[in-house]
N, C-alpha and C positions, 0 to 999 in steps of 0.2 A: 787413884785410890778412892774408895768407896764408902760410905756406909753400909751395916749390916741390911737396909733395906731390899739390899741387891738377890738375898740368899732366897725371895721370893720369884725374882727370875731364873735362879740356877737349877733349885728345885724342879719348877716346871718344866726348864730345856731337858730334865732327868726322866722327868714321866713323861714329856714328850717321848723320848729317843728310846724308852723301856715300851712303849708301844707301834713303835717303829721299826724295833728290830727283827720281831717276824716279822714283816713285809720284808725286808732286806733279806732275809733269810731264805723266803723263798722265792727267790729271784735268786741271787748269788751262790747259795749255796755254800759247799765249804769251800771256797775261794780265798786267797790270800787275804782280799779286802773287807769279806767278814768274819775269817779269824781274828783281824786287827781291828775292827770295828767290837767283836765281840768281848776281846779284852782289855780294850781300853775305855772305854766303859762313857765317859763322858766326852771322848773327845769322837765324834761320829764324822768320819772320811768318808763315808758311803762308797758307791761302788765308785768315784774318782774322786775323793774329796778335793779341798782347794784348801793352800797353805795360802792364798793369801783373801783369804775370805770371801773369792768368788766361786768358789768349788758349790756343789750341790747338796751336800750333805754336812752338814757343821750342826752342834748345839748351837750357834747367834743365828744363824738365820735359817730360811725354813729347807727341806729336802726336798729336791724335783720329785712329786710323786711318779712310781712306777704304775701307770695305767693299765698295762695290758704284761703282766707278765711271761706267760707263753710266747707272742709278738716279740718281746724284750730276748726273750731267747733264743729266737731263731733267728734274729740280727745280730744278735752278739755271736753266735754259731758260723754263721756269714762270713762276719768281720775278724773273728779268729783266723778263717780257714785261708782269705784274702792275705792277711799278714802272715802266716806260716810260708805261703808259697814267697814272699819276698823279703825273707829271711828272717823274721822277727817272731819268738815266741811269745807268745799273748801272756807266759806265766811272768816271763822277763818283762814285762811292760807293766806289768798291773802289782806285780810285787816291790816292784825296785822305790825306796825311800825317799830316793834321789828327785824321781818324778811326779810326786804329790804334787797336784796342782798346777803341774805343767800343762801346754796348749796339748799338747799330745794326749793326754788324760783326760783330758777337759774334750777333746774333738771325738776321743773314742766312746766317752758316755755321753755326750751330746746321739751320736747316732744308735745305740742302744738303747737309750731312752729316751724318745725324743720330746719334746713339749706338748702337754695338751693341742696348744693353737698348731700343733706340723704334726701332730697325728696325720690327719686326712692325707698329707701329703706322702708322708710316710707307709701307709698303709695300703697309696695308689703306684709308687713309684717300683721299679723293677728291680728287685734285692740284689738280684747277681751285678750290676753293674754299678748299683748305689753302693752297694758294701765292698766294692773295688775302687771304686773312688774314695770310699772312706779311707780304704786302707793305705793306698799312695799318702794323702795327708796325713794320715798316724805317722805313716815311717819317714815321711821326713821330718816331721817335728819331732819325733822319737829321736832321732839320728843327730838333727840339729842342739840339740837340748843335749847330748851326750857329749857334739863339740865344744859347747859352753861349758860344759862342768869341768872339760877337759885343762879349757886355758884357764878357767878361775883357780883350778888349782895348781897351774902353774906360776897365775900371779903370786897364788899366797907362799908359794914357796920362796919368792924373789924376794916378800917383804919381809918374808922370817928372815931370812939371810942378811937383807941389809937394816934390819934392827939389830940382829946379831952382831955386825958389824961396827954400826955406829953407838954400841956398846950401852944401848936401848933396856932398860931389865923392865919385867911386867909388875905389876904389882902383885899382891897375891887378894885380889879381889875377883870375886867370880859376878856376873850378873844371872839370873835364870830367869827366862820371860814365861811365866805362867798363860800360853794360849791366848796374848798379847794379836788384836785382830791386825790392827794396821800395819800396812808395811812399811806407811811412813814415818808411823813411828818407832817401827824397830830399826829401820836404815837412822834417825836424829841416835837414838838408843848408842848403836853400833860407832857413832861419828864422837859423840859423847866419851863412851868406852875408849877410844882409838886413842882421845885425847888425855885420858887419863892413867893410861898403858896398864887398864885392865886385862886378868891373863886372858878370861873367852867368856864367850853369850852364849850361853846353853837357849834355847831355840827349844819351847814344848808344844805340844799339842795340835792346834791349828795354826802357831806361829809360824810366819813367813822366815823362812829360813834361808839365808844366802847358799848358791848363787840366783838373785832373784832380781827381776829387772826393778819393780819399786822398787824396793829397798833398798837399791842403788842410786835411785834418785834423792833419798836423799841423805843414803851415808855418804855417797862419791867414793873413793876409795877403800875408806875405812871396813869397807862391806868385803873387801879381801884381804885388808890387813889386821884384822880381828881377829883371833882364832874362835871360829863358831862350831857346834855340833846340835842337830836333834835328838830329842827323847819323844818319846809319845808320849808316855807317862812323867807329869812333873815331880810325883812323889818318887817316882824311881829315881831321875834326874839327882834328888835330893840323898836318897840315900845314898848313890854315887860320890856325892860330895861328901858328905858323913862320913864314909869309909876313908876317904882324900884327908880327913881332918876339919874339913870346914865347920865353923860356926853359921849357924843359918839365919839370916833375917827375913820375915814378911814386910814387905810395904805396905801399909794399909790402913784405913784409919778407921776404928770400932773402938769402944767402949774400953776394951783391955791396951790400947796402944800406947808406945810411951813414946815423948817426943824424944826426935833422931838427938838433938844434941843432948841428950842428958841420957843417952847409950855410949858406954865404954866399949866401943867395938877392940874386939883382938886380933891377932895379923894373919890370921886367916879368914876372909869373910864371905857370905855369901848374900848378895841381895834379891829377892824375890818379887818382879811387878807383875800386877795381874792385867786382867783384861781389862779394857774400856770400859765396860758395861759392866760385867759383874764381881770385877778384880778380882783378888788373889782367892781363891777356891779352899770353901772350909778343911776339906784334906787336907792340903797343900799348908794353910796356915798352921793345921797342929802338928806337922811333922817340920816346921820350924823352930831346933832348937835353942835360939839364939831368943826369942819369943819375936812381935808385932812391934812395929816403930811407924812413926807417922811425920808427917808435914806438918806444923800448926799453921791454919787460915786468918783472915782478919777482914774479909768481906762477904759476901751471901753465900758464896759457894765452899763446900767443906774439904774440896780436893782439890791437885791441881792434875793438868794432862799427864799419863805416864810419861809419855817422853820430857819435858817440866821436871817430873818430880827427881827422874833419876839422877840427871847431874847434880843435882841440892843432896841429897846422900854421898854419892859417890864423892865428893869432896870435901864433904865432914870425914868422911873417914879417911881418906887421906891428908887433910887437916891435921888429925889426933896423928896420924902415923907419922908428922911430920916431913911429911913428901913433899908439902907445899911451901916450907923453905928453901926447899933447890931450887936452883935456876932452872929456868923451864926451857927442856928439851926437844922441844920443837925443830922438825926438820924442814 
């Protein structure tokens, strides 16, 4: 949680990426990824973004410039035509939600645009056999990254079953990570949650979204026994909940905040962390019905780490709900 001095970096990541996206445009074209770069407005995936903040294209950090567009298209022409002949369509690869940020994503605009300093290299090397080599690693980490998602979601159906079982109820507390960069700290987040038998972690923007190898570091299982989903959009996210019933809270600490224990939360709740850097996003705050709630400090710094802050809510409000007089459930 932040101070409003933040809203001088969000701005700029804004007319940053408002002059960035014709470049994108013309390169990409009407292509899945700047349809979705074009409507979601602040969260820029470029042509592979990275959900976990090492993609190319993000407002926090900067976008691999496209240097030679034309170049960028005839390797990408290349590397489509490679992966069609060994069964992979380029529209299923570069649309699919699931692969934001995958090595797969990451390997196929790595060879499409390549860096300044592997131009030369790029520009010497023989395309038919370089964009065949690319393709072989696209499709198997395509391929590989499909087997993962396959057993994660067989994990989670084992854990739904046996909280089912062991007669486990969720709470009715929602988390939503507002474009939350680290993974580390959405796997503590998720491990947090698990422990608290939150219902799910809504997962926005450029948040690292399970099934993901960080964020299993350091939820450990919790990262499959969480129910998670993405939005790209955190205010859609929000209306979503809205319509669900939820009362919405901001995390965040600004001039209008009021502190957490002196909010009567009600039994539907929804808590809102922002990013590292520039936390919870002015949109996103005013379409918080519930209004702004904060931490109080008592040393030089006026926040604490999102992952920090969120257990210190989440168990004030189940405090009030009186959760925290049962015996604790732990399996």
């Amino acid at each position: 949680m932040h101070r409003l001095r933040r809203v001088t970096v969000a701005s700029g990541a804004r007319i940053f990426i408002s002059c960035w996206l014709p470049m994108c445009s013309a390169f990409l074209g009407n292509t899945p990824q700047m349809r979705r770069l074009s409507t979601q407005g602040s969260l820029a995936a470029g042509p592979v973004g990275g959900s976990d903040g090492a993609g190319q294209c993000h407002v926090v950090g900067n976008p691999r410039e496209i240097i030679d567009p034309e170049f960028s298209r005839v390797r990408q022409a290349s590397l489509d035509e490679q992966l069609k002949e060994l069964g992979i369509e380029p529209e299923d690869l570069l649309g699919d939600a699931d692969l934001v940020g995958s090595p797969a994503l990451k390997t196929y605009n790595s060879f499409v645009t390549p860096r300044e300093s592997k131009m030369a290299h790029a520009r010497a090397e023989d395309l038919a056999p370089a964009s065949k080599r690319a393709a072989y690693q696209v499709a198997f980490l395509f391929r590989q990254r499909k087997s993962e998602l396959a057993d994660w979601l067989r994990n989670k159906d084992r854990a739904r079953d046996a909280r089912k079982a062991a007669g486990v109820a969720l709470q009715p507390l929602t988390l939503v990570l507002d474009n939350v960069r680290s993974a580390y700290n959405v796997g503590s987040i998720l491990r947090t949650a698990e422990t608290a038998g939150v219902t799910e972690v809504i997962c926005c923007g450029l948040t690292p979204t399970p099934p993901h190898e960080k964020v299993a570091k350091t939820a450990f299982d919790a990262a499959e026994t969480v129910p998670t989903r993405h939005f790209p959009s955190t205010v859609a996210a929000l209306e979503a909940l809205k319509a669900d019933g939820f009362k919405i809270f901001a995390m965040e600490t600004t001039s209008k905040s009021k502190r957490y224990t002196r909010v009567e939360f009600p039994r539907r709740v929804a808590l809102v962390l922002g990013n590292e850097v520039t936390g919870v996003d002015h949109a996103v705050m005013d379409a918080c019905d519930g209004g702004i709630i904060e931490i109080p400090t008592y040393g030089m710094k006026n926040s604490l780490c999102v992952s920090s802050a969120a257990p210190v809510v989440i168990f004030e409000v189940l405090r009030q709900w009186g959760a925290t007089d049962a015996e604790s459930l732990g399996l």
